[in-house]
C-alpha positions as CSV (number, residue, x, y, z in Angstrom):
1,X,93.6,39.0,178.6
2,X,93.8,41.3,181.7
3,X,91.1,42.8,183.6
4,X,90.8,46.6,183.9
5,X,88.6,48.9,185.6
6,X,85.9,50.5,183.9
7,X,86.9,53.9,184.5
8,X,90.5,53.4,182.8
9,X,88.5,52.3,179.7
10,X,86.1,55.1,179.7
11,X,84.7,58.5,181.0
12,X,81.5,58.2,183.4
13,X,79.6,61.1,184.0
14,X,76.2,61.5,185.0
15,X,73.1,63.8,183.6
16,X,72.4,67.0,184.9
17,X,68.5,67.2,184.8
18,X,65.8,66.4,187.6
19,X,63.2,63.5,186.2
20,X,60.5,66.7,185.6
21,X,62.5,68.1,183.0
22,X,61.1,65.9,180.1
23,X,58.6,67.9,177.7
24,X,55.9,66.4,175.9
25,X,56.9,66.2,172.6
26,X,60.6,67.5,173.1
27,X,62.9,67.2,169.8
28,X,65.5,65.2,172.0
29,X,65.4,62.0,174.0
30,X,65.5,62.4,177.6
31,X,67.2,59.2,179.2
32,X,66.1,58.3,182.7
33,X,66.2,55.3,184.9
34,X,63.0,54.2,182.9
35,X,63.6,51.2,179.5
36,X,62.3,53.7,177.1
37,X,64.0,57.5,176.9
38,X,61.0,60.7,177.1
39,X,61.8,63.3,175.5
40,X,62.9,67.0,175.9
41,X,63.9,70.1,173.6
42,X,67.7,70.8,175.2
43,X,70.2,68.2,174.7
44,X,73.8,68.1,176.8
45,X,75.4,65.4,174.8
46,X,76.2,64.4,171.4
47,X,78.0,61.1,171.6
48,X,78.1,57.1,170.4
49,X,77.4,56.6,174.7
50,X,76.8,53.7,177.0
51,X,73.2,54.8,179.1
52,X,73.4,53.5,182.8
53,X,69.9,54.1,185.1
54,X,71.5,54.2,188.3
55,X,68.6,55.0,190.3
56,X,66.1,51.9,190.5
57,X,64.7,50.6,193.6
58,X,63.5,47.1,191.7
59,X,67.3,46.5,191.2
60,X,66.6,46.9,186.9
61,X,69.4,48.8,185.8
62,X,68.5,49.7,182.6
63,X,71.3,49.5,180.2
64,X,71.3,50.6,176.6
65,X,73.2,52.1,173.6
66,X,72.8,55.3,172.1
67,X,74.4,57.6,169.4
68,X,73.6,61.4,168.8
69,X,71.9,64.0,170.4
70,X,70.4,63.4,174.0
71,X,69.7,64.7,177.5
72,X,70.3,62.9,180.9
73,X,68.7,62.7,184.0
74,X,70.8,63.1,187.1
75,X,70.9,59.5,188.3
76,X,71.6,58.0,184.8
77,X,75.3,57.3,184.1
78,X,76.9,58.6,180.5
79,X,79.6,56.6,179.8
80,X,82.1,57.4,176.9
81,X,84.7,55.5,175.8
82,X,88.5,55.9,175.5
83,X,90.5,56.0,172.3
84,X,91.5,52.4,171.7
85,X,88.7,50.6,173.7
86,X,86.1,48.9,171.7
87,X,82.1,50.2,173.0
88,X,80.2,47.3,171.5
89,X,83.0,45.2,173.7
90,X,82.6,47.3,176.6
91,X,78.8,47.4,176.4
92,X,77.9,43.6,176.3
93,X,81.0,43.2,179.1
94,X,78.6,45.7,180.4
95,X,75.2,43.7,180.4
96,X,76.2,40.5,181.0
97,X,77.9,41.5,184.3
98,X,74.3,43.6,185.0
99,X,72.7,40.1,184.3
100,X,75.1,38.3,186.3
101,X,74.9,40.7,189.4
102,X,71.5,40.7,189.6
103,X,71.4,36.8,189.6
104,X,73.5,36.7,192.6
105,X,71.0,39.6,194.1
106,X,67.4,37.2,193.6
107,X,69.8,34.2,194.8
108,X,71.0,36.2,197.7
109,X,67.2,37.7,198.6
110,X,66.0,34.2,198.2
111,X,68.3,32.9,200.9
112,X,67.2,35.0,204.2
């Protein structure tokens, strides 16, 4: 099997919102750089997507599945993927490299 960049595989976009614009008790889910989605009542995507926080200074990159209607802040990545690319493949590809990164980051830390 050959390696190929993410981006050939799929489209990467980011939200739009600041973090303010979640709404108590919104009708959407408003994904952040935080686990667990708030919530807001405008959505800018309807999609089977790939969530990436993208903005953590604890080095937690929060990343999750989700399919229908949403709303994203600015510093979370939206990825969609390709015709002919499997997501389920792409998103555990996804995670363990995550996991594997930030391994080398505590080892790295560790070392100074």
């Amino acid at each position: 099997m050959s390696k190929i960049k993410l981006t050939e595989a799929c489209n990467i976009v980011t939200g739009k919102l600041d973090a303010n614009a979640a709404e108590t008790g919104g009708k959407y889910p408003y994904f952040t750089c935080a686990p667990e989605p708030l919530a807001i009542n405008t959505f800018a995507f309807d999609d089977d997507v790939i969530l990436l926080a993208g903005n953590n200074a604890s080095g937690k990159f929060h990343c999750q599945r989700y399919k229908g209607k949403f709303n994203a802040y600015q510093r979370t990545y939206v990825i969609t993927v390709k015709q002919g690319y499997d997501i389920e493949y792409i998103y555990y590809n996804l995670k363990i490299n995550l996991q594997n990164l930030k391994k080398r980051h505590r080892v790295h830390r560790l070392s100074f």
